[in-house]
PDB file of N, CA, C and O in Angstrom, chain B, residues numbered from 101:
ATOM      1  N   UNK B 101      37.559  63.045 243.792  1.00  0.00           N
ATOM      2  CA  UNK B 101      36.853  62.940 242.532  1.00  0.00           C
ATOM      3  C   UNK B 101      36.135  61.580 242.507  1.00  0.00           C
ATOM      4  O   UNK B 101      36.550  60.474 242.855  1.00  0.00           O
ATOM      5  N   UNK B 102      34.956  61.955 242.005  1.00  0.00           N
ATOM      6  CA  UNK B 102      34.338  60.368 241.909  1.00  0.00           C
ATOM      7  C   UNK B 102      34.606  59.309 241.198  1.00  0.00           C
ATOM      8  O   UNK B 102      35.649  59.376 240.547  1.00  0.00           O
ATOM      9  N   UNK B 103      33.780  58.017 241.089  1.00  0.00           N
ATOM     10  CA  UNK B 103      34.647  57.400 239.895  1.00  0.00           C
ATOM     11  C   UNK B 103      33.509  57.179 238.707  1.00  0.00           C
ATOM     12  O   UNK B 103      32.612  58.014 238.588  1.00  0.00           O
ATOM     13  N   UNK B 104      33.556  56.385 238.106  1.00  0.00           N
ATOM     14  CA  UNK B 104      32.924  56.890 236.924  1.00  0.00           C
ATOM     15  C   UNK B 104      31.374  55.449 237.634  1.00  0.00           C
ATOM     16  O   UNK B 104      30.200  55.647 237.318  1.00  0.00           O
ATOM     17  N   UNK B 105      31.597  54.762 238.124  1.00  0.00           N
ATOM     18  CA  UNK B 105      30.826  53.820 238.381  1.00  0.00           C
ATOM     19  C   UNK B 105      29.813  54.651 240.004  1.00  0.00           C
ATOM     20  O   UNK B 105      28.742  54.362 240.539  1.00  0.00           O
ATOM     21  N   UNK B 106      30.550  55.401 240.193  1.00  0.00           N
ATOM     22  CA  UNK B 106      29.905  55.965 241.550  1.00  0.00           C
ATOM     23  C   UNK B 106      28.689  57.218 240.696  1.00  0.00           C
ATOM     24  O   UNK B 106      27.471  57.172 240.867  1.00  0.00           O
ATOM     25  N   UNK B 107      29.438  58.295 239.765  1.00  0.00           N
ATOM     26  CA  UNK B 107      28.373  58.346 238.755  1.00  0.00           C
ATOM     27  C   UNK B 107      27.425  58.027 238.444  1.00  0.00           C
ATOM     28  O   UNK B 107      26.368  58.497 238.864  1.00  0.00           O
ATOM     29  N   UNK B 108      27.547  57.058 237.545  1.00  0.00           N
ATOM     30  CA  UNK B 108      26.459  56.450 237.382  1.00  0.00           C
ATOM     31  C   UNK B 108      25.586  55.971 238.494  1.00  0.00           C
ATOM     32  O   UNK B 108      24.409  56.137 238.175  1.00  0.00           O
ATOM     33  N   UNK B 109      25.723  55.414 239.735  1.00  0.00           N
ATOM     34  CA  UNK B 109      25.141  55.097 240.515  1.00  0.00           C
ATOM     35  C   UNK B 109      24.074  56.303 240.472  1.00  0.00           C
ATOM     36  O   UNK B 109      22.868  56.071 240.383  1.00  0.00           O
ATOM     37  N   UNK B 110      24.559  57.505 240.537  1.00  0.00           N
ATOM     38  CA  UNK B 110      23.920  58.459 241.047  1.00  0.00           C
ATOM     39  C   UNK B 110      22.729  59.189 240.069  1.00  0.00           C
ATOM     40  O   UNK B 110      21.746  59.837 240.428  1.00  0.00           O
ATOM     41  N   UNK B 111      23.169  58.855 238.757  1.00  0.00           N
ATOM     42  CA  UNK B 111      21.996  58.883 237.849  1.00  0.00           C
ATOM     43  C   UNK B 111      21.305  58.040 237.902  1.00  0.00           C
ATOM     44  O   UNK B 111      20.127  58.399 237.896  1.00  0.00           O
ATOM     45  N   UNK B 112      21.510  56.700 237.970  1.00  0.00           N
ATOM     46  CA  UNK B 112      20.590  55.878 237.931  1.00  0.00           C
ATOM     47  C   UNK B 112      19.010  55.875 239.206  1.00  0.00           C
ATOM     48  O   UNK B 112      17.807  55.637 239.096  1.00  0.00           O
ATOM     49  N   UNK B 113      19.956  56.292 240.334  1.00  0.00           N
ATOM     50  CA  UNK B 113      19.229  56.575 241.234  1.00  0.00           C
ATOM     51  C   UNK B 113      18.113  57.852 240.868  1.00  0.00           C
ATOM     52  O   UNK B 113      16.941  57.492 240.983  1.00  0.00           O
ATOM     53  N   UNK B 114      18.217  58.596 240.648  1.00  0.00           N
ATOM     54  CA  UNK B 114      17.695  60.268 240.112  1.00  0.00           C
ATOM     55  C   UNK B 114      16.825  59.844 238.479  1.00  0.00           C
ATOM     56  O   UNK B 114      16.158  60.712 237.918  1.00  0.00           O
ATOM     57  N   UNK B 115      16.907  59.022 238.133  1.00  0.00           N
ATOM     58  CA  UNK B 115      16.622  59.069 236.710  1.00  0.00           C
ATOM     59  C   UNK B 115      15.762  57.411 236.464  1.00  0.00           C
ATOM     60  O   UNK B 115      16.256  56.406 236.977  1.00  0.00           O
ATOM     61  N   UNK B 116      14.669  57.341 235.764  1.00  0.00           N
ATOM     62  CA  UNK B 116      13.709  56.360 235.679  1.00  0.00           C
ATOM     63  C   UNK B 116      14.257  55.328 234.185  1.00  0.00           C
ATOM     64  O   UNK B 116      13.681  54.273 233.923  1.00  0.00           O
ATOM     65  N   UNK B 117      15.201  55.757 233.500  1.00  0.00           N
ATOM     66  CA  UNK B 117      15.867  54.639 232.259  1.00  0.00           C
ATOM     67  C   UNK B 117      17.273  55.680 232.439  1.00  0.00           C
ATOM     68  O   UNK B 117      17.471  56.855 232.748  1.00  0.00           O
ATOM     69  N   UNK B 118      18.064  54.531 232.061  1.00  0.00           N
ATOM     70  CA  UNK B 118      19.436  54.678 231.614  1.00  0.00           C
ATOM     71  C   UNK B 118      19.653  55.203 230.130  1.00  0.00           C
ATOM     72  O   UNK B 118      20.698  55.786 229.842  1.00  0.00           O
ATOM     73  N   UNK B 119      18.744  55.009 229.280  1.00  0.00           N
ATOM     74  CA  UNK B 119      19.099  55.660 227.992  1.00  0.00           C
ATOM     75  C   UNK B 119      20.175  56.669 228.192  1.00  0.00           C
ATOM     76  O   UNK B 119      20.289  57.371 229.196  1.00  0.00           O
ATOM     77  N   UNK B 120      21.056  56.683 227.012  1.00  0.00           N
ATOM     78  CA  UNK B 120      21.647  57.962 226.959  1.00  0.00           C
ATOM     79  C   UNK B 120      23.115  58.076 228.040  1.00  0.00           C
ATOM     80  O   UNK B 120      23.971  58.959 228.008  1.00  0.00           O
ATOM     81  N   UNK B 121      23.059  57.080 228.802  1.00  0.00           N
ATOM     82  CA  UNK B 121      24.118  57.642 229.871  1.00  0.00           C
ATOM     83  C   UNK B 121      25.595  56.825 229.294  1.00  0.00           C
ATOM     84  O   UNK B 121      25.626  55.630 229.000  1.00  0.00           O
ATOM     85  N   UNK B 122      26.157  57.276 229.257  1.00  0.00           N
ATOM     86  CA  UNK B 122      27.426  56.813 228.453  1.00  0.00           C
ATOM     87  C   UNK B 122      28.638  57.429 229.200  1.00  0.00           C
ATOM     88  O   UNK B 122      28.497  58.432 229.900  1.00  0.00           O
ATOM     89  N   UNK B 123      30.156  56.638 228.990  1.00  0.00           N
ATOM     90  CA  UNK B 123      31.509  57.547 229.155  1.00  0.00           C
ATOM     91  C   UNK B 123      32.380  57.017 228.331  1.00  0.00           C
ATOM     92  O   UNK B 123      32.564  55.925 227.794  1.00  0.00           O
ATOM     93  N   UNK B 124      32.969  58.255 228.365  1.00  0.00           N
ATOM     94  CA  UNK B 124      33.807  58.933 227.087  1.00  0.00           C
ATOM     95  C   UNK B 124      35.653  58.884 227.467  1.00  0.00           C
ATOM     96  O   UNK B 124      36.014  59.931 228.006  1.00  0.00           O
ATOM     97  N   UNK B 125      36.419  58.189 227.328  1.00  0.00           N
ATOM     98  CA  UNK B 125      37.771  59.031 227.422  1.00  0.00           C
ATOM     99  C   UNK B 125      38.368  60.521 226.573  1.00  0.00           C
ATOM    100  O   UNK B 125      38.126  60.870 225.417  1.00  0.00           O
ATOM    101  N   UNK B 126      38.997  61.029 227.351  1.00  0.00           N
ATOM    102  CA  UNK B 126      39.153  62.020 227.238  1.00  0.00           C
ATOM    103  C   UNK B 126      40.136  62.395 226.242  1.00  0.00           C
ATOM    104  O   UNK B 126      41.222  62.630 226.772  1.00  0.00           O
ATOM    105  N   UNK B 127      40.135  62.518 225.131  1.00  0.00           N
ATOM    106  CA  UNK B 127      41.382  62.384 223.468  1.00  0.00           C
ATOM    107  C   UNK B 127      42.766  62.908 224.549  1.00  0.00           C
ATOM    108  O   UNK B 127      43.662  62.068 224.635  1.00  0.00           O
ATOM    109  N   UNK B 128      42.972  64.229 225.358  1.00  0.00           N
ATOM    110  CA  UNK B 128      43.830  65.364 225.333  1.00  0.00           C
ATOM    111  C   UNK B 128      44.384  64.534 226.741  1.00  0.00           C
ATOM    112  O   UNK B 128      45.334  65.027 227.349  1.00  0.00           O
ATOM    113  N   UNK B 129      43.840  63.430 227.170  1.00  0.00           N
ATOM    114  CA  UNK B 129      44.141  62.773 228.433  1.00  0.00           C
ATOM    115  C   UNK B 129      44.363  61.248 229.148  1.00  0.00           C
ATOM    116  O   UNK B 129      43.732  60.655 230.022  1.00  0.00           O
ATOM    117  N   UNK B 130      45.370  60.959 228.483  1.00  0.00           N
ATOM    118  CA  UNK B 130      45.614  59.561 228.434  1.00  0.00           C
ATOM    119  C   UNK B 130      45.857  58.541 230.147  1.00  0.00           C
ATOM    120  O   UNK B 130      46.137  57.352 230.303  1.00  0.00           O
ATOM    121  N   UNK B 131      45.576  59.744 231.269  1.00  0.00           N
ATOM    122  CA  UNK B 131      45.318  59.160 232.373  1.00  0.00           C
ATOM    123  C   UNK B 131      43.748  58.367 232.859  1.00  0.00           C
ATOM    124  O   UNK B 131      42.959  57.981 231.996  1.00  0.00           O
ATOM    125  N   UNK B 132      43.551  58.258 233.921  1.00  0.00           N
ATOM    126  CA  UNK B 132      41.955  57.799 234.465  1.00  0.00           C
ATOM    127  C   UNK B 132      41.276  59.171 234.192  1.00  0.00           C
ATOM    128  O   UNK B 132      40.244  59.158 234.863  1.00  0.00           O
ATOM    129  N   UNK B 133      41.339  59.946 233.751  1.00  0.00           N
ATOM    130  CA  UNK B 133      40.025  60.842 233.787  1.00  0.00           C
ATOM    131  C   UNK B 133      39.221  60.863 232.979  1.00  0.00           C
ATOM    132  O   UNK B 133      39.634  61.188 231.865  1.00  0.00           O
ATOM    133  N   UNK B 134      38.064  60.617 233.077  1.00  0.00           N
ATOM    134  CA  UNK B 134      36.647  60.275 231.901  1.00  0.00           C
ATOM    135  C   UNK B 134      35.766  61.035 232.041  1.00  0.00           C
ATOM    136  O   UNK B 134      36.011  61.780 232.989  1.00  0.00           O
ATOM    137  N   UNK B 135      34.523  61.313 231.417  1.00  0.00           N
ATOM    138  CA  UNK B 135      33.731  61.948 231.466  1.00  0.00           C
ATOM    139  C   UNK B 135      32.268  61.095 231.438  1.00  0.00           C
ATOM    140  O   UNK B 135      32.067  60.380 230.456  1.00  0.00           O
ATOM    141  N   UNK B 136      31.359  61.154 232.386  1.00  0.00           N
ATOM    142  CA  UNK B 136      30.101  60.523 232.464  1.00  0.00           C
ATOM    143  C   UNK B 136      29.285  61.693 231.594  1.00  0.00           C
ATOM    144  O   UNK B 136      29.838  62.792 231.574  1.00  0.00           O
ATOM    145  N   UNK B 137      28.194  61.580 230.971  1.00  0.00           N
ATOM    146  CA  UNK B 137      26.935  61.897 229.934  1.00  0.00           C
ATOM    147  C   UNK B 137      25.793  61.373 230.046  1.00  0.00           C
ATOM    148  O   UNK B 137      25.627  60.156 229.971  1.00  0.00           O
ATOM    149  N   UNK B 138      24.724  62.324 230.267  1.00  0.00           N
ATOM    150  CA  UNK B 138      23.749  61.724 229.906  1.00  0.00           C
ATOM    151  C   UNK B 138      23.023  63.149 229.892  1.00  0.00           C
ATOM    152  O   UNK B 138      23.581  64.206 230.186  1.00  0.00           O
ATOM    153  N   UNK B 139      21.290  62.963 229.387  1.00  0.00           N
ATOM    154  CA  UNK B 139      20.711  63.729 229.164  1.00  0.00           C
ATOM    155  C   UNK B 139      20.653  64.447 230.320  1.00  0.00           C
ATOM    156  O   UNK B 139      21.230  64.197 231.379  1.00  0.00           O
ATOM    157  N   UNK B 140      19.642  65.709 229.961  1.00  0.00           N
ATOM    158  CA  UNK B 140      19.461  66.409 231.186  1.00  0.00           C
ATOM    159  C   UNK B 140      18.100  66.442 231.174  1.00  0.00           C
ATOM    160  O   UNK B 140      17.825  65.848 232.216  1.00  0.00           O
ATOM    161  N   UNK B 141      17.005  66.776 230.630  1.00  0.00           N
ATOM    162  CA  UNK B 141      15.779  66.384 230.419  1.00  0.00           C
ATOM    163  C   UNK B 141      14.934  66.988 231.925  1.00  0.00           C
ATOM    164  O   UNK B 141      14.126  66.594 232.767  1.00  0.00           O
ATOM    165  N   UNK B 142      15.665  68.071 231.612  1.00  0.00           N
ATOM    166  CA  UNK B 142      14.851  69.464 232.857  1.00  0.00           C
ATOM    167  C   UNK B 142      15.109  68.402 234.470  1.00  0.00           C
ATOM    168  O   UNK B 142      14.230  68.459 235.329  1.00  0.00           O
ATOM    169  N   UNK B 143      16.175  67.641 234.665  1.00  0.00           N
ATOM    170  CA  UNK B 143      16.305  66.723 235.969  1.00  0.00           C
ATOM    171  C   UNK B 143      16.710  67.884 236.747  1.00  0.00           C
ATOM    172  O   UNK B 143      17.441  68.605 236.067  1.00  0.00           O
ATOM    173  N   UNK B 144      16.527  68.292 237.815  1.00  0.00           N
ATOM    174  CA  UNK B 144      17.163  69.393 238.696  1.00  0.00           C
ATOM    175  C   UNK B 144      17.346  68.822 239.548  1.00  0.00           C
ATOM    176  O   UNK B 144      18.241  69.200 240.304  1.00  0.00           O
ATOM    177  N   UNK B 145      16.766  67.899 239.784  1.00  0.00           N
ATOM    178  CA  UNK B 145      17.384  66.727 241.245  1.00  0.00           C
ATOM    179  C   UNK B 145      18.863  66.188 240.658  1.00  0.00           C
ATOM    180  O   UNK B 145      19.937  66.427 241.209  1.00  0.00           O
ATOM    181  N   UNK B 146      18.751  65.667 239.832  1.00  0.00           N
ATOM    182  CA  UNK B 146      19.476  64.906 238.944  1.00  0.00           C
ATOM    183  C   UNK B 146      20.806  65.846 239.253  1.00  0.00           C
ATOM    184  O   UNK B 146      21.565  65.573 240.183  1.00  0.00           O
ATOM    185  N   UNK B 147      20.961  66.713 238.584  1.00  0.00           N
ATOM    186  CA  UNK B 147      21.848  67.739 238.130  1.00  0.00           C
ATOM    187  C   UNK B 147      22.397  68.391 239.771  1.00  0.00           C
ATOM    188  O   UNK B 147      23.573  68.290 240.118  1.00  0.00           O
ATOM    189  N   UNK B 148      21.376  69.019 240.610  1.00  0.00           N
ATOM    190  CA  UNK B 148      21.911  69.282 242.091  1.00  0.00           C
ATOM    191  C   UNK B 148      22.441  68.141 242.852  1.00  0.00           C
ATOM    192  O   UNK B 148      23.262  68.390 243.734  1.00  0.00           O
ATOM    193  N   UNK B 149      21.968  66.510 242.561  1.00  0.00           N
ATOM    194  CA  UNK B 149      22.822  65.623 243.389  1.00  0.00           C
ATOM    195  C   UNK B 149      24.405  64.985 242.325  1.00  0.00           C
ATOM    196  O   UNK B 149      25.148  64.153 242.846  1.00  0.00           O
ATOM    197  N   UNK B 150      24.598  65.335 241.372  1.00  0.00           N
ATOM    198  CA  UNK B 150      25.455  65.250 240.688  1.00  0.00           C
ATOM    199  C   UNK B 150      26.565  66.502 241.109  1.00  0.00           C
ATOM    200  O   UNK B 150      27.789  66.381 241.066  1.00  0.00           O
ATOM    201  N   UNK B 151      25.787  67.775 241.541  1.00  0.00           N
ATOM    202  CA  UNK B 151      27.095  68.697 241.940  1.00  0.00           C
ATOM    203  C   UNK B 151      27.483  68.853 243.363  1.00  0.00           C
ATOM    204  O   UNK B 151      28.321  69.604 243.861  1.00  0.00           O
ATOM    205  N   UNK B 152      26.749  68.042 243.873  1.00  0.00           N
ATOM    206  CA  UNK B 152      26.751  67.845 245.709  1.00  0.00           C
ATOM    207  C   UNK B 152      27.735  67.141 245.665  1.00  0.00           C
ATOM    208  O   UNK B 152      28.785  67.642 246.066  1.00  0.00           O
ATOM    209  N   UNK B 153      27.745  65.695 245.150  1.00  0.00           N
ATOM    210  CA  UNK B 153      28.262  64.554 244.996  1.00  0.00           C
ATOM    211  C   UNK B 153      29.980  64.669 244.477  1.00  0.00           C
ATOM    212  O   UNK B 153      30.962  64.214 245.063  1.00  0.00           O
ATOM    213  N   UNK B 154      29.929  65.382 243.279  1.00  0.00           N
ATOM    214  CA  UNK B 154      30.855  65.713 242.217  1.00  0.00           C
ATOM    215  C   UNK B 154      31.852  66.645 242.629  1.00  0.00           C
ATOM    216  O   UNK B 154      33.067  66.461 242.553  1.00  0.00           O
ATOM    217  N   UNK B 155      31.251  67.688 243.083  1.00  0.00           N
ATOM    218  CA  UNK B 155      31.419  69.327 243.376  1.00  0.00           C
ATOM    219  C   UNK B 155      31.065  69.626 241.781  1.00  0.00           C
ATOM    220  O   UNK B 155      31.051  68.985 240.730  1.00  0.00           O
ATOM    221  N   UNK B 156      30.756  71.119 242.269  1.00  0.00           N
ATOM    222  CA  UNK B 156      30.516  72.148 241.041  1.00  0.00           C
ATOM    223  C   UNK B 156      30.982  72.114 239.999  1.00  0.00           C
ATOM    224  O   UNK B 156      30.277  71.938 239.006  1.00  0.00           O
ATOM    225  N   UNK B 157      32.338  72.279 239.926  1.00  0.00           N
ATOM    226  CA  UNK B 157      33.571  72.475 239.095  1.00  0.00           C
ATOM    227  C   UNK B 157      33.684  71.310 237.899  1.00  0.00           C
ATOM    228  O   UNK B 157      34.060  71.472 236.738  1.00  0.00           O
ATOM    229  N   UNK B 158      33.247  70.114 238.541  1.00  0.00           N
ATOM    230  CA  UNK B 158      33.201  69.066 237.698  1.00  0.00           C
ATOM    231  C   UNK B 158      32.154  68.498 236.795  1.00  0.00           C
ATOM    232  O   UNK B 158      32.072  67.595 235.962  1.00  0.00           O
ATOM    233  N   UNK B 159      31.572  69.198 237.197  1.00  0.00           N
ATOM    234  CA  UNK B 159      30.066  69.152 236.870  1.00  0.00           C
ATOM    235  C   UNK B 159      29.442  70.041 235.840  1.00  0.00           C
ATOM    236  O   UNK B 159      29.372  71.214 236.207  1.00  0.00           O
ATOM    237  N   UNK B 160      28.818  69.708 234.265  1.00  0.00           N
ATOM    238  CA  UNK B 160      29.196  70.731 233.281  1.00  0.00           C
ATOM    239  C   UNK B 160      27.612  70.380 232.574  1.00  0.00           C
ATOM    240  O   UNK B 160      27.388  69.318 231.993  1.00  0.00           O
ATOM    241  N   UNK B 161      26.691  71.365 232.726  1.00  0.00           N
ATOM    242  CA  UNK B 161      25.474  71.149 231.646  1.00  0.00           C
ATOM    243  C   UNK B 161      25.653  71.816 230.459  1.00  0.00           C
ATOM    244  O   UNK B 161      25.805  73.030 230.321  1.00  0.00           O
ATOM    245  N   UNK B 162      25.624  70.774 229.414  1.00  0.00           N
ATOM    246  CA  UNK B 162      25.815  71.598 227.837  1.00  0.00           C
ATOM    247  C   UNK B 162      24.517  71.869 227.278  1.00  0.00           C
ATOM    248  O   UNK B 162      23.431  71.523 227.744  1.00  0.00           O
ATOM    249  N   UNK B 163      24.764  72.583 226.138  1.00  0.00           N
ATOM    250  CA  UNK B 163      23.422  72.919 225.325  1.00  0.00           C
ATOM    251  C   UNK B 163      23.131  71.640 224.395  1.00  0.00           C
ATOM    252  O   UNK B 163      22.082  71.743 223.760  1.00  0.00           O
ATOM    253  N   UNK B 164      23.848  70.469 224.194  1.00  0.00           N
ATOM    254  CA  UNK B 164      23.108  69.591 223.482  1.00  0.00           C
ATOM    255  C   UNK B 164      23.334  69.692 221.794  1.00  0.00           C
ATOM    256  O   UNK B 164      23.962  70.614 221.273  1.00  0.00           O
ATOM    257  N   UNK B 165      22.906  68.931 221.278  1.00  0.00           N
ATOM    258  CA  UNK B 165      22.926  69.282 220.023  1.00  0.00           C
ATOM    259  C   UNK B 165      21.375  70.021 219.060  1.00  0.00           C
ATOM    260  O   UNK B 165      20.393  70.509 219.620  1.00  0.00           O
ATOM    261  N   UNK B 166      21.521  69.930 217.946  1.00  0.00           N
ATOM    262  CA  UNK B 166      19.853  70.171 217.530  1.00  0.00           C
ATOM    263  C   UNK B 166      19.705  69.410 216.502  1.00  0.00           C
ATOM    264  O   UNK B 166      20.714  68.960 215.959  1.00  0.00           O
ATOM    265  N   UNK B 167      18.375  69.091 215.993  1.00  0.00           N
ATOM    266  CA  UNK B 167      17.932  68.369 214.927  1.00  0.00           C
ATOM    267  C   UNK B 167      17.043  67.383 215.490  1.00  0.00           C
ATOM    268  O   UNK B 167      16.658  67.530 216.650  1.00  0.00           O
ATOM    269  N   UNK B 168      16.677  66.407 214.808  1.00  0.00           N
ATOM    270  CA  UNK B 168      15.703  65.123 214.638  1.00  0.00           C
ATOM    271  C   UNK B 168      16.451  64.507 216.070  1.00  0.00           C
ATOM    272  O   UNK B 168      15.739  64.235 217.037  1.00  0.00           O
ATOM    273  N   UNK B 169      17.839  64.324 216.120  1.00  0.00           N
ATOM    274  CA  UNK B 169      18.271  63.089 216.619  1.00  0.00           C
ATOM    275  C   UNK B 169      18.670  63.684 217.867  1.00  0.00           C
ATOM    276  O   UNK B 169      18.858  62.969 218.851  1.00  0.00           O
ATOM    277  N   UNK B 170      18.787  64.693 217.902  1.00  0.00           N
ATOM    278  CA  UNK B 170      20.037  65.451 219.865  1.00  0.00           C
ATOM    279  C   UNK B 170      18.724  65.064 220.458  1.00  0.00           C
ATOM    280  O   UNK B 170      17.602  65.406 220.083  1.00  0.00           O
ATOM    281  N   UNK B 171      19.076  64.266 221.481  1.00  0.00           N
ATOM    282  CA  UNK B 171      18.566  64.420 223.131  1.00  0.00           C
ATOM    283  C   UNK B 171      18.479  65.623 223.884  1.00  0.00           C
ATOM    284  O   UNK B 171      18.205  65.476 225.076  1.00  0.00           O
ATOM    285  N   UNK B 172      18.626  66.630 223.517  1.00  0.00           N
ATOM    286  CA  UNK B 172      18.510  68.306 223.821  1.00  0.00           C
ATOM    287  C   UNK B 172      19.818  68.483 225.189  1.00  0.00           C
ATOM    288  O   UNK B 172      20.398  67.476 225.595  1.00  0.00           O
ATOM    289  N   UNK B 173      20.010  69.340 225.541  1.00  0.00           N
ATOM    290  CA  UNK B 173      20.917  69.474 226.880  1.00  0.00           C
ATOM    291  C   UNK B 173      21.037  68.073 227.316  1.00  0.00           C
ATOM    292  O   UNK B 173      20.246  67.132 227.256  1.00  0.00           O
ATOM    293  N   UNK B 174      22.445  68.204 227.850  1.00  0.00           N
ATOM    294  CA  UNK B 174      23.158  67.150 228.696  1.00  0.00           C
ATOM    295  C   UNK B 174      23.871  67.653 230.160  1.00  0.00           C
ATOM    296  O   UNK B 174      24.033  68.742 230.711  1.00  0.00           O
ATOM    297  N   UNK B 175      24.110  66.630 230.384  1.00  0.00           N
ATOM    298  CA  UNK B 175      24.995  66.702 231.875  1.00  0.00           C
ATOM    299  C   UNK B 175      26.334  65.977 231.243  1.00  0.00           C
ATOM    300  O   UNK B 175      26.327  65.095 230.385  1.00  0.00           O
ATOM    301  N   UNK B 176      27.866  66.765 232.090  1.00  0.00           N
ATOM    302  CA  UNK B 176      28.722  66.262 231.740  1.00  0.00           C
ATOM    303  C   UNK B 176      29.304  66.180 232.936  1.00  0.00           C
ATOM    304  O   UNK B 176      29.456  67.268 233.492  1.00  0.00           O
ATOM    305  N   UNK B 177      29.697  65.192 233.537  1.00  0.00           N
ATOM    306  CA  UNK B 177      30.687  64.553 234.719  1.00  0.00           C
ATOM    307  C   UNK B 177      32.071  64.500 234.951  1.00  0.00           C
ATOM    308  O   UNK B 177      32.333  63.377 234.523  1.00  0.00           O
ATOM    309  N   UNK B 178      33.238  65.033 235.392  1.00  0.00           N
ATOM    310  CA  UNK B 178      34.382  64.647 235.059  1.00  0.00           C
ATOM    311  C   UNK B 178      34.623  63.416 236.156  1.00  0.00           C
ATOM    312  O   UNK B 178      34.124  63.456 237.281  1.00  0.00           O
ATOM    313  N   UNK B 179      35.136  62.737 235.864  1.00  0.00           N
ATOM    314  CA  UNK B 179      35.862  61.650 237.435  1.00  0.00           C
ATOM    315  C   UNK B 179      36.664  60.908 236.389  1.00  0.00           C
ATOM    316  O   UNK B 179      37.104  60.933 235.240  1.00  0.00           O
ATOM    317  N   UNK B 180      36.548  60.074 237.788  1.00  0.00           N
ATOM    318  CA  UNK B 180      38.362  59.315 237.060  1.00  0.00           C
ATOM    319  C   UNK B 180      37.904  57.782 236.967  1.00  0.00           C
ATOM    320  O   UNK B 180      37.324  57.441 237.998  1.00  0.00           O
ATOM    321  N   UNK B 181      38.026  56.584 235.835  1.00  0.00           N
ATOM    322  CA  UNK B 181      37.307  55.653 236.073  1.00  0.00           C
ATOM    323  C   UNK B 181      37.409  54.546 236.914  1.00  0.00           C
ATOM    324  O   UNK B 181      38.501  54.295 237.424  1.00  0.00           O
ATOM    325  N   UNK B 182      36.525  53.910 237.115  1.00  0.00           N
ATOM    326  CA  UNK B 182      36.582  53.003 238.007  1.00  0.00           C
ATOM    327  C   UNK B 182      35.303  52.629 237.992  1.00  0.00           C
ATOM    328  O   UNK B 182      34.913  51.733 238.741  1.00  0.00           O
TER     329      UNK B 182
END
């Protein structure tokens, strides 16, 4: 599993601003496992080197929220931090 800093590496690389990329602990999980976020913003590079990297399984595109303020679809990461 990746770590949460190897993550990010990997968006940053794939992606032209950091806006938006954030991690989260997990309420239900008081070990290292976190979750990386950030938009998805139609990235398909982004999103295929995140599940290469990640594997599949860990790797989760949501629908986002709606209104004025959602960033539309996201990418969700599981790893463990570091």
């Amino acid at each position: 599993m990746l770590t949460t800093t190897q993550v990010r590496a990997i968006i940053n690389q794939h992606s032209t601003s950091t806006y938006g990329i954030y991690t989260n602990k997990t309420a239900k999980h008081t070990g290292p496992i976190r979750r990386v976020k950030c938009y998805f913003k139609n990235n398909v590079k982004l999103l295929t080197a995140l599940q290469k990297a990640a594997g599949a399984s860990n790797v989760t595109l949501t629908e986002g929220g709606s209104g004025y303020c959602s960033g539309g679809p996201g990418i969700t990461v599981k790893c463990v931090i570091g």
